[in-house]
N, C-alpha and C positions, 0 to 999 in steps of 0.2 A: 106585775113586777113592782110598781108604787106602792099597791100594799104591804108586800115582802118589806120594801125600804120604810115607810112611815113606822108602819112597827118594830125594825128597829132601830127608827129614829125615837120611838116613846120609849128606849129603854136603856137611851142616851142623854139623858139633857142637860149631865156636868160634863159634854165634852169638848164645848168651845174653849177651847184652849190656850190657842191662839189670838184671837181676839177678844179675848176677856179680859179687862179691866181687872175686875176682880180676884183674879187669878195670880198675876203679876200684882196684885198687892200683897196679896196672902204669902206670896213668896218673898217678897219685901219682907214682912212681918215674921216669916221662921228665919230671914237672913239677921235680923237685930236681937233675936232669942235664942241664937242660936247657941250649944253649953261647950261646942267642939268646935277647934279651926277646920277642921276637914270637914265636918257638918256644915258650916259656914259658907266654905267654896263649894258643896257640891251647891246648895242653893241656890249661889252666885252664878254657877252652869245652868241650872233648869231654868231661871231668871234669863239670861243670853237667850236659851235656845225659846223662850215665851215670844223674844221681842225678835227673831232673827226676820220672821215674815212683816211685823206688822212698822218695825222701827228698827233700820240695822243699822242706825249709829249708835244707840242705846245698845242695843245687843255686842256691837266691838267695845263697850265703855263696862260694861259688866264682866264679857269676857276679861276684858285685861286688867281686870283689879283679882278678878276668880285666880289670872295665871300669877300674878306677882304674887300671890296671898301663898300657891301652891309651891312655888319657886322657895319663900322663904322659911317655911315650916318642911322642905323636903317630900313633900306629897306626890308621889307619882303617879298615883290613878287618878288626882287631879288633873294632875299635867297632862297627861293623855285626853284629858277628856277638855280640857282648854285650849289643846292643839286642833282636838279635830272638829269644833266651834269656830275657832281662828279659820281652820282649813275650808268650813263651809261659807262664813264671809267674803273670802277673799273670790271663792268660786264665785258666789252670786256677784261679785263687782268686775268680772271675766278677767282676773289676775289667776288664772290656770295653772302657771307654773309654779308662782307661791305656793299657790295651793298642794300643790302635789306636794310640794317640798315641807311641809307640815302635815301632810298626813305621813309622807315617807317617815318622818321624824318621832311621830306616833307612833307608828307601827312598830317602828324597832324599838322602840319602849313597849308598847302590848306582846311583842314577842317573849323579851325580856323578863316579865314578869307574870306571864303563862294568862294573859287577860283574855280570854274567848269572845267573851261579850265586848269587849271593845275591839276588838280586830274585826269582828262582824261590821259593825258599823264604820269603821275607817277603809276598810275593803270593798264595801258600798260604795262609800266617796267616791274611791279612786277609779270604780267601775264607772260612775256617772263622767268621770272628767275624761275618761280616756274615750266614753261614749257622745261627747261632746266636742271631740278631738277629729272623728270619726273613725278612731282603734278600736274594731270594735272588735280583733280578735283578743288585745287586750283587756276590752270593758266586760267580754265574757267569763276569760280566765280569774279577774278580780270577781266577776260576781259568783262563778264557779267557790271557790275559795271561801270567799261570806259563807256561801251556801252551807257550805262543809261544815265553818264554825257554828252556824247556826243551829244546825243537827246535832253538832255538839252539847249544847247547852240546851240542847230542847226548846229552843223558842220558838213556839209556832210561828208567833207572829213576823219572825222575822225568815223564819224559812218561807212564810208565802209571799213575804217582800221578794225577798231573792229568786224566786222563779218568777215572779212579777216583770223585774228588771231584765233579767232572762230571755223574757217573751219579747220584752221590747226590744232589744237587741236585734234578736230573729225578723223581730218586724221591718227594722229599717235595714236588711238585708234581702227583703222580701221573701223571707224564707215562710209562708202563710204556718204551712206542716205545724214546723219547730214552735210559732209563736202559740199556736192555738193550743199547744200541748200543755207546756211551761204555764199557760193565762189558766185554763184550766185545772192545773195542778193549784197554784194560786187560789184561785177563785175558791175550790172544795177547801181546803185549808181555813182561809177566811169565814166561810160559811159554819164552820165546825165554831172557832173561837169568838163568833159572832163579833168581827172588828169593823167597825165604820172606817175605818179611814183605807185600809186593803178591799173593800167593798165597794167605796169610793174609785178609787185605783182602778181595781175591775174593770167599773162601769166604763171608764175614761177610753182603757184600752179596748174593749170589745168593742165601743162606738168606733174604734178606730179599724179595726178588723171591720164593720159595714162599712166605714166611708171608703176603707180602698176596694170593696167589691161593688161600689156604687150601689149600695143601699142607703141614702141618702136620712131617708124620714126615721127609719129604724137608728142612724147612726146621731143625728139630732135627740132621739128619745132618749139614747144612755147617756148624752152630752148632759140634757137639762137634767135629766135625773142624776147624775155627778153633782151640778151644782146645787143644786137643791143639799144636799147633803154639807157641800162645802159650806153653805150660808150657815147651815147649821152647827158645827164644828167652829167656825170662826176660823177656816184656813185660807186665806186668803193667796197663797201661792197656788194652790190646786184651784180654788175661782179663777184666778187669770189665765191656767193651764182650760180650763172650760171654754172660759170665753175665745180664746184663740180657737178651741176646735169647734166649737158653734160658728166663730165668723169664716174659718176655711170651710165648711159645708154650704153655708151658705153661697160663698167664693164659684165655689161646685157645680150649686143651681140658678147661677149667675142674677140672684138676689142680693146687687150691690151695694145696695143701701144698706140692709141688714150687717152685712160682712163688713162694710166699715164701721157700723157702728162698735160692734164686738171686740174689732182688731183695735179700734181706737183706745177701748175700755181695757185691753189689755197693755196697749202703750202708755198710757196715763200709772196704769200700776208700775211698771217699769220703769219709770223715770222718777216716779216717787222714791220706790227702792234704788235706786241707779245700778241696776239687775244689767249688767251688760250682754249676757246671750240671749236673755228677753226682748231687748231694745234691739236688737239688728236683729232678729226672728222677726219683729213685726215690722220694722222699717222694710223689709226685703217683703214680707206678706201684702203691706197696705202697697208698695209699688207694683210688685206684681196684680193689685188687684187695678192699679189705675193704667196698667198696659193692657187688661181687657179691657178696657173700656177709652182705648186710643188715648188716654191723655197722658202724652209721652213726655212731657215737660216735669210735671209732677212724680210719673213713674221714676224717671231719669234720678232726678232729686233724693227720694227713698231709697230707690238702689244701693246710692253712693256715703249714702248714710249710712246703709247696714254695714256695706263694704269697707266704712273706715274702719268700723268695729270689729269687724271679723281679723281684719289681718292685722289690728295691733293684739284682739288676744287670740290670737289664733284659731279659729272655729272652722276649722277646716272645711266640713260637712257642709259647713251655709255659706262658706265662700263658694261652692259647685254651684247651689240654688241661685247665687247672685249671677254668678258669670252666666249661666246660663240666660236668666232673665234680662239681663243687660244686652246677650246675644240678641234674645228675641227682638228686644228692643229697638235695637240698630237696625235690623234686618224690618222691620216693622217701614223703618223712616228712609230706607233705599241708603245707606250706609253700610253698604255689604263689607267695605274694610274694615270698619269697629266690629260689624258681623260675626266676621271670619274669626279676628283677633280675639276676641270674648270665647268665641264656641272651642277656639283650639285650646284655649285657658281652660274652659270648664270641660273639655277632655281629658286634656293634661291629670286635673286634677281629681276627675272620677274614677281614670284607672289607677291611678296612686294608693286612692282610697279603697277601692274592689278589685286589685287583682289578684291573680292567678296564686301569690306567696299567701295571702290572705284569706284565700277560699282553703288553701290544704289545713293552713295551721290552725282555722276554725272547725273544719272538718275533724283534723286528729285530735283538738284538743274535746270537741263531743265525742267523737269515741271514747277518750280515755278516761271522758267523766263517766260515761253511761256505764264503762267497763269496769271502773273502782266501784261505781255505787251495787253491779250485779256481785262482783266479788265482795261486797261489805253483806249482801241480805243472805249470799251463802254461807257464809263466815258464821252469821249470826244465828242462821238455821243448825246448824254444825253444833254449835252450844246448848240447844234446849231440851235434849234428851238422849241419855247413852245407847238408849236402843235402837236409833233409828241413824246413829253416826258409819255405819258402814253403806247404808242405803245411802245417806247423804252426800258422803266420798265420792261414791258412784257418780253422785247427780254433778258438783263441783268436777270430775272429770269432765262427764261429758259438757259442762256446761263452758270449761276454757276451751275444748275444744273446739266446740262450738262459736267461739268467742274468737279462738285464732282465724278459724275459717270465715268470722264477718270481716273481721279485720284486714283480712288479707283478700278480699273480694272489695272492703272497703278502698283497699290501697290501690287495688286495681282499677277501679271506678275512679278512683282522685289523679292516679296516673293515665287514664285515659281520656279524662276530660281537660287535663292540665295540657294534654298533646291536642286536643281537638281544638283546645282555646287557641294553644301556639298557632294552628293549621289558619284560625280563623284571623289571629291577629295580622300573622302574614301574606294573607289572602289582602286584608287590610291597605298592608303597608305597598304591597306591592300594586294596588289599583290607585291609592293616593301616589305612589309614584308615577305610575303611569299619568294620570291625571295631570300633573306637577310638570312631567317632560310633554304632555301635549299642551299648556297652558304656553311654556317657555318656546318650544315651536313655534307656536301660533303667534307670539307677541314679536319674534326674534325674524319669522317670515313678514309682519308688520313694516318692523324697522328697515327690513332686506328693501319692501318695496317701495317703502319712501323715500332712501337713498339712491335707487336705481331712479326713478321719478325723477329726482330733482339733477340728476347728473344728465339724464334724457334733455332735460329741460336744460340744462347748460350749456350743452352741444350743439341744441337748435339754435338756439340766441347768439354763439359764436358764428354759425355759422353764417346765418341770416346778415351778422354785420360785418364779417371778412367780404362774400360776395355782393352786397349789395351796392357797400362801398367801392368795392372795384371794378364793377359796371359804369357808374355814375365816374368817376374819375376819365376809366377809359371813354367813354363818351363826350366828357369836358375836352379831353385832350385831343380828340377829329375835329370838333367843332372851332377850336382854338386854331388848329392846321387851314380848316377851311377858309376861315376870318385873313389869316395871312395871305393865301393864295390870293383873294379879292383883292385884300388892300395894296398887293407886287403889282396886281394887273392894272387897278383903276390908277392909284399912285404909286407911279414907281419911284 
């Protein structure tokens, strides 16, 4: 496999891009030769998108000379193409919502003037934020959509992004099937247009397919082998995407050292950039990794760091990882009430993100992709020869029909596991009730016998000083009688 990659790393070696100097000069120097304002601003965008990894103050200071330059000459494919540079900014600094709200604003300008290649790429975005939301039946249907325009316009390169993004999806749904299909698809793609940086990609995620089967050493070999590529490219966003999967394997094989060293080198990139779902992904990793290793003081610490981050930009997805890890946490130091309190949080919020609405509409909306793309290659069978168009007929019958009958075996499948889940959740609810009225029992028989106890104990103590006193009186008072009797007799 290093062979495969060195070769065609030699037949790459203009495409450090991103961290070339000389690259973001050259692009300087066609921006002040430039003979066209439009010419001008696009260079003013490829300049942003040079600096967005290595300097994103530079890259908002370009962009926003590119967007008032496009603004005032009326340039629309400008505009679009400065929104959705602002739009990726703003993501990297976990301003989410901005963000969406500038791709949104693109897009209905790329609609407007029938832009294919740029709705691709703004439909990517908006896959990525909504996958970082953890919507991830929304981050499918936007990538779904790319995908489309992408076939449109014949980009390879960006149709093997789009099943790329695809697989990932799948993945953080553990769906193994779907990911391996989509990586797959991806992969042979990239391999045809011989692209380094979807090759890259590849390598990243197939390690991640060994690391969740716990093949460890296999899942390390496409990590390094990613990097090594990113070194060479100069992308510096995919090195720090490396380095984070190197130090969680490591994490893995509970080689602490290493794993902090890597999570560290990706924290340092991230505060460089002030990448905010970078920074609380590894504040939440390095504490998780100093809860394996008891030091709950420090783990604590990180936790609460990611955690600030997550809930002001909303990271849905890595606020479950935090509550969870915080659970453990408590539960770790015999503080079973912060315990409790964290794990029902990070319940709460696991099913919000995987339930039952979520599994159908992810479910329907792959049927309905797979079902347009079969009716798209009969369509297009249909077209390439008049002679074989009644044969074809044939085939496109049987083939909806065939198509109705998955569909409606599909639905059945989705309706019977949608009831199985219900059976389970209520099986659930009703033993944490149970549970919940024998905990209150128990605390309520508690309180029953400490009250009888001390009213026991009230009873004795009255009585004890009603009778004892009135022995000792009645006693005083014979003794007293007797004293008299003497004293009448002796002195009367």
């Amino acid at each position: 496999m290093k062979r495969i990659i060195y070769f065609i790393l030699s037949l790459y070696p203009l495409l450090a891009v991103a961290g070339n100097e000389q690259v973001r000069d050259s692009i300087k120097q066609l921006i002040r030769t430039s003979m066209t304002e439009a010419h001008r601003i696009n260079q003013q965008v490829a300049l942003s998108k040079a600096f967005i990894d290595v300097n994103i103050d530079s890259s908002e200071y370009y962009i926003k000379i590119a967007y008032q330059n496009a603004i005032d000459i009326d340039y629309e494919k400008g505009i679009i193409a400065t929104l959705n540079i602002k739009g990726n900014i703003l993501q990297r600094r976990g301003k989410l919502d901005e963000s969406m709200q500038m791709y949104e604003v693109a897009k209905k300008m790329a609609l407007k003037n029938n832009d294919d290649s740029s709705l691709a790429k703004i439909l990517n975005n908006i896959g990525i934020i909504h996958n970082n939301k953890g919507e991830f039946n929304k981050a499918l249907e936007a990538y779904f959509q790319a995908l489309d325009y992408e076939k449109k316009i014949n980009h390879k390169r960006g149709i093997a992004e789009a099943y790329n993004n695809i697989g990932v999806v799948h993945y953080y749904l553990s769906d193994m099937e779907n990911t391996l299909m989509y990586l797959k698809k991806s992969s042979e793609i990239s391999k045809e247009i011989g692209d380094l940086e979807i090759l890259k990609k590849g390598l990243i995620n197939i390690g991640a397919i060994h690391r969740y089967r716990g093949e460890y050493d296999e899942a390390l070999s496409n990590y390094y082998e990613a990097l090594e590529i990113c070194e060479v490219l100069g992308n510096h966003a995919d090195m720090n995407t490396s380095w984070h999967n190197i130090a969680e394997v490591y994490s893995l094989q509970h080689r602490y050292k290493e794993s902090e060293e890597y999570y560290r080198k990706a924290l340092v990139f991230n505060q460089k950039f002030d990448n905010k779902n970078g920074l609380a992904l590894e504040y939440n990793n390095i504490g998780s990794l100093y809860l394996k290793q008891n030091r709950y003081k420090e783990a604590k610490e990180y936790f609460e760091k990611a955690l600030t981050i997550s809930r002001e930009a909303g990271y849905r997805k890595l606020k479950e990882d935090i509550y969870d890890g915080l659970a453990n946490l408590y539960a770790k130091q015999n503080n079973f009430a912060k315990a409790f309190e964290y794990s029902q949080m990070y319940i709460k919020l696991k099913d919000s993100i995987l339930n039952e609405e979520n599994s159908k509409n992810i479910a329907e909306l792959r049927t309905k992709y797979e079902t347009a793309e079969k009716e798209k290659l009969l369509a297009e069978e249909q077209g390439k020869t008049a002679i074989l168009r009644s044969e074809k007929a044939e085939a496109e019958l049987e083939t909806v029909n065939r198509n109705k009958w998955i569909i409606f075996l599909a639905l059945i499948m989705i309706a019977a596991s949608m009831v199985f889940l219900a059976i389970v959740q209520n099986n659930k609810r009703k033993a944490q009730a149970e549970i919940d009225a024998a905990i209150i029992e128990e605390r309520d028989q508690g309180v029953n016998a400490v009250i009888q106890a001390q009213e026991e104990e009230r009873k004795r103590i009255s009585k004890e000083l009603h009778d004892g006193i009135g022995q000792q009186l009645s006693g005083l008072k014979m003794a007293f009688q007797r004293l008299e009797d003497r004293l009448n007799q002796e002195i009367p």
